[in-house]
N, C-alpha and C positions, 0 to 999 in steps of 0.2 A: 504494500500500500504506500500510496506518497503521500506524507504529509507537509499539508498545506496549511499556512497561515493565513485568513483574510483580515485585514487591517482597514476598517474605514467606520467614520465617526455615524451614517446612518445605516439606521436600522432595517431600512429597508433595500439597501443596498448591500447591504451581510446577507441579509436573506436571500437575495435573485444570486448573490455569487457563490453560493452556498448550493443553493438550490443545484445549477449549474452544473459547478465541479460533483456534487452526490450524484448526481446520472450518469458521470463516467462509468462510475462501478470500482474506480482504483485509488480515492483520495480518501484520507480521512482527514477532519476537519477540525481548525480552531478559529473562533474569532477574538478580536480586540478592538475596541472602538475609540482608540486613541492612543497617540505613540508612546505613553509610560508604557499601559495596557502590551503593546506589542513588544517593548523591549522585555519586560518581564516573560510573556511567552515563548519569545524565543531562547531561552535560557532556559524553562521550566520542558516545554511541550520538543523544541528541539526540531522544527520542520525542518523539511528538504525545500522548501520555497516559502516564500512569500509573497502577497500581490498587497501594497501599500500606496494608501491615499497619499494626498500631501500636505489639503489643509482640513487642519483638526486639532478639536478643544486640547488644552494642558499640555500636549505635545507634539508639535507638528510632523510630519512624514521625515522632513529632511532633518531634526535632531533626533528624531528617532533611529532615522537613514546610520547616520553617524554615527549612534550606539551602540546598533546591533553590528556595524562592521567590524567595532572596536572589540565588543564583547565577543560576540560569538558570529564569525563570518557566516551567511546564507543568500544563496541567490533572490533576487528582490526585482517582480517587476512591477513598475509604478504603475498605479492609474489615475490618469492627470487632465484637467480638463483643456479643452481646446483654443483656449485663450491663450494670449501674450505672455500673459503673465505665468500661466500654466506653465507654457513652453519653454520659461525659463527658470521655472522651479525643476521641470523634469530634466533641462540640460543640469542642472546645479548636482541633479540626483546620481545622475550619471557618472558625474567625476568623482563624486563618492562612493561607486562601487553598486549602484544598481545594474543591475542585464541587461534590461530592455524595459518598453511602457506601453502603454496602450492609452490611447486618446479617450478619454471618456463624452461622448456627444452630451448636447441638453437634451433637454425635455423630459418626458415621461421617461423612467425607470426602467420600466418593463421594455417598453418599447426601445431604447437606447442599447438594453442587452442586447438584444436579439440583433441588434448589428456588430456589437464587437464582439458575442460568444467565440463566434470559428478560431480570430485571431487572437482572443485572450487567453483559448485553451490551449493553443499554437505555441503562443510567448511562453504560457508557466512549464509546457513540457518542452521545449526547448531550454530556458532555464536551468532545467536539471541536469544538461548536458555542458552546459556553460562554465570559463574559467573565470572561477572570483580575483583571481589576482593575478595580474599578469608578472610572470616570471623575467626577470633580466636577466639573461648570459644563461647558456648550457654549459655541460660538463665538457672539459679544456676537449678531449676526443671530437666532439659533434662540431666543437665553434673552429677547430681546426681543420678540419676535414670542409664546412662550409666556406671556409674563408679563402681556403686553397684554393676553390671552386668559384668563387666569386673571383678573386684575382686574374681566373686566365679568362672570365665572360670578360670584367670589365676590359682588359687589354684588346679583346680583338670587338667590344661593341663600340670601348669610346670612338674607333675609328670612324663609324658611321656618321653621315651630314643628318645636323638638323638645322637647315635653312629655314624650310618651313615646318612647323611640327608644333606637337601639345601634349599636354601629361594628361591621362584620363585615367580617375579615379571612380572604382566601384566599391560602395559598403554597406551595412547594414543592419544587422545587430549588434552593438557593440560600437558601432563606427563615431558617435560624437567624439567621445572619451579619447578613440582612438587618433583621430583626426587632429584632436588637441594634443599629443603628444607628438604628432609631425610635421604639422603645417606651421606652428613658430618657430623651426628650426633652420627653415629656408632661408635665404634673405630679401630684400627690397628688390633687388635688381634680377633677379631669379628670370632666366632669358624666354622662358617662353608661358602660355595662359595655363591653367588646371583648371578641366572640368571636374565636378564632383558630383555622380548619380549615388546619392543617399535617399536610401527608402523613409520614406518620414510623411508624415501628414501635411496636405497644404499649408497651416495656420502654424508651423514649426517652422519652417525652412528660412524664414526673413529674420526670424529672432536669432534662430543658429548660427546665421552668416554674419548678423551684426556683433554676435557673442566672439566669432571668429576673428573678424574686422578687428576690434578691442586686444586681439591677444597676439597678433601676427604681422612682421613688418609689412606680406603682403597684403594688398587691397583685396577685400574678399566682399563680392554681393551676391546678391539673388538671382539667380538668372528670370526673370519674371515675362521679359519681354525680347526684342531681337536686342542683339549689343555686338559691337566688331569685338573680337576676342584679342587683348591685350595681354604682351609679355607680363611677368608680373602680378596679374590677375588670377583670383581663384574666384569661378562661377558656379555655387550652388545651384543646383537643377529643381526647380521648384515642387516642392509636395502638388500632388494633385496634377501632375505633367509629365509628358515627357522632356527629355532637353536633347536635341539634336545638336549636329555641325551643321552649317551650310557655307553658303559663299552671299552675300550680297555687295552691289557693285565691284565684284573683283577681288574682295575681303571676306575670312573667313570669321562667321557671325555662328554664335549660340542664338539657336530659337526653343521656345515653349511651346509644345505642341499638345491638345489634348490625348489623356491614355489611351493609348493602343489596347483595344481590348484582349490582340492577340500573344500579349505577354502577361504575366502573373503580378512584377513585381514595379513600382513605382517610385521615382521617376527611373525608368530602365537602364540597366549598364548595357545591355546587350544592343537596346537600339542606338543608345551615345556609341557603342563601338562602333557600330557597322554604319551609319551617317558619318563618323570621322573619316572611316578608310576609303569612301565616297569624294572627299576632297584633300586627304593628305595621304601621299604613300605612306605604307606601312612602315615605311624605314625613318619617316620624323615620328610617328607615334610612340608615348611610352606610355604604358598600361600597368595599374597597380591594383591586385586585388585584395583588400581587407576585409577583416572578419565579419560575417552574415553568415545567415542560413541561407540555403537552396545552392541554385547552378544562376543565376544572373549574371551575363557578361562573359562566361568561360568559354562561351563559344567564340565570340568576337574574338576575344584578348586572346584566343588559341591560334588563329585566324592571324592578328597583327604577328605575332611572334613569327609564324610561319613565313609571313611575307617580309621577314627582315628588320622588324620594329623589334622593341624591346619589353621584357614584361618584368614584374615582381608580384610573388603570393606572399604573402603575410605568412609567416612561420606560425606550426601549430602552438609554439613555445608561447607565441605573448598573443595568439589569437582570442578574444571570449568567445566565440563559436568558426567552429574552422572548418564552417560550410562551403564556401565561396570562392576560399583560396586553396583547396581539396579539390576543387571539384578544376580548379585552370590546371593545378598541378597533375590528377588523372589524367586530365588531358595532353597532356605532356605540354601544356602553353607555356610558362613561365621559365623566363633564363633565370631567373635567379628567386630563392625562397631565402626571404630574410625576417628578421624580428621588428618587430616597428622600429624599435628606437636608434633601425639603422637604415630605413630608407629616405630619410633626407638625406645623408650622408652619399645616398645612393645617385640618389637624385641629382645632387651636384655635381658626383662626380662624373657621370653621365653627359650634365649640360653647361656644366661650367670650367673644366680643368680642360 
């Protein structure tokens, strides 16, 4: 049986999430209706997850957030409402050690469930598979044997031209947290745009980028609308879109397109790849896969590698789900599998040296 924690301050909202997970047939159940409440359970009761509100009487989700990591680590995924405000309590939650969130809609209760059941029972059993803590450095054998391997890519990739070319970034559980551990490591001058296809809800992706913008010498917006794609620029691909390449007057532009019904995941890595290879050869593209669940993007990025571009998976070492960068890696796509906190390093050396 998995034990589950639900954390949130109404009472009718324990109930529908209760109700919920008891039809599985595999959870057994505890509630807390406030973050004292939940840090004391998870020290008594001892789940395998928890799903945590964020605002709530006597103690709110994010000191609570911070207790139970401190106390007793547990996977934690938030449910956070759709606001601004929401959006950047759940990024705050994130860098504390939550998994992932679920957007909680308004209105009716009842009715609200029945649109995030699939994806909240999605997150808490993926959750369970999920790394709490991302590990730095392997044992001297692995990081020597990877580094050897890295040394003879980058010697015969740095040769390649990237006159014209762009970084394309795929992630998605786990990806905020992650993303803020690479993207301020770059610098100002960093020679060519990053696209970023992060799965995330429309009413998230402007706050995330402005939270970005605030922490990274690069300029980081929304991609919301068309924009000529600028060295130096990192373009979040809007929740509730796709984000394409294209070319307008002669210049290569990010556009917002609505979802393609015929892919799963949003805004899509797989169609940001295959619209980029559409106006950049393969050989200026570089492709980074970060941690998420599914196959999004593995085919593209399998695809750029083939045709002479360049790729990197996120190592299972510092992945929290190592859906994404597994599944480029099966595919034999990725020159190189590194740990986050070495692909800025990668990165430059690639476009800058």
């Amino acid at each position: 049986m998995i034990k589950l924690l639900i954390v949130d301050d109404s009472a009718l909202m324990r109930r529908q999430l209760a109700q919920m997970f008891n039809q599985q047939g595999d959870f057994q159940i505890r509630m807390a209706r406030n973050g004292a409440e939940a840090v004391a359970e998870n020290m008594e009761f001892q789940p395998d997850v928890i799903t945590l509100d964020i605002n709530m009487p006597e103690m709110d989700g994010l000191t609570a957030l911070a207790q139970i990591m401190a106390m007793r680590p547990a996977p934690v995924v938030m449910v956070s409402s759709l606001t601004e405000k929401g959006a950047l309590a759940t990024f705050e939650a994130l860098a504390l050690g939550a998994i992932d969130y679920v957007a909680k809609p308004g209105g009716t209760i009842s009715l609200s469930m029945d649109r995030i059941e699939a994806e909240l029972l999605a997150k808490v059993r993926g959750a369970l598979r999920a790394r709490l803590n991302k590990a730095r450095g392997l044992g001297t054998r692995l990081k020597a044997e990877r580094e050897s391997v890295a040394a003879v890519e980058r010697r015969s990739l740095s040769r390649q031209s990237l006159d014209e070319g762009l970084v394309l970034i795929g992630v998605s559980t786990g990806g905020p947290r992650t993303l803020e551990d690479i993207l301020p490591h770059l610098p100002g001058d960093f020679p060519l745009p990053i696209l970023i296809a992060q799965h995330m809800p429309a009413s998230f992706t402007l706050p995330f980028a402005s939270r970005l913008n605030g922490i990274c010498e690069l300029e980081v917006v929304e991609a919301s609308r068309p924009m000529p794609l600028e060295p130096g620029c990192v373009y979040i691909g809007k929740g509730g879109a796709d984000m394409l390449v294209g070319r307008r007057n002669g210049r290569l532009t990010v556009l917002a397109k609505p979802e393609n019904s015929g892919f799963l995941w949003h805004p899509s890595v797989e169609l940001m790849g295959r619209s980029a290879m559409e106006h950049v050869k393969p050989a200026g593209l570089i492709g980074v896969m970060l941690t998420g669940m599914g196959h999004d993007g593995a085919d593209s990025f399998s695809e750029i590698r083939r045709g002479g571009g360049r790729t990197i998976a996120e190592s299972q070492n510092t992945a929290v789900v190592f859906g994404m960068p597994a599944e480029l890696i099966a595919r034999k796509g990725a020159s190189l599998t590194l740990d986050a906190d070495r692909i800025a390093d990668q990165l430059i050396s690639w476009t800058m040296c």
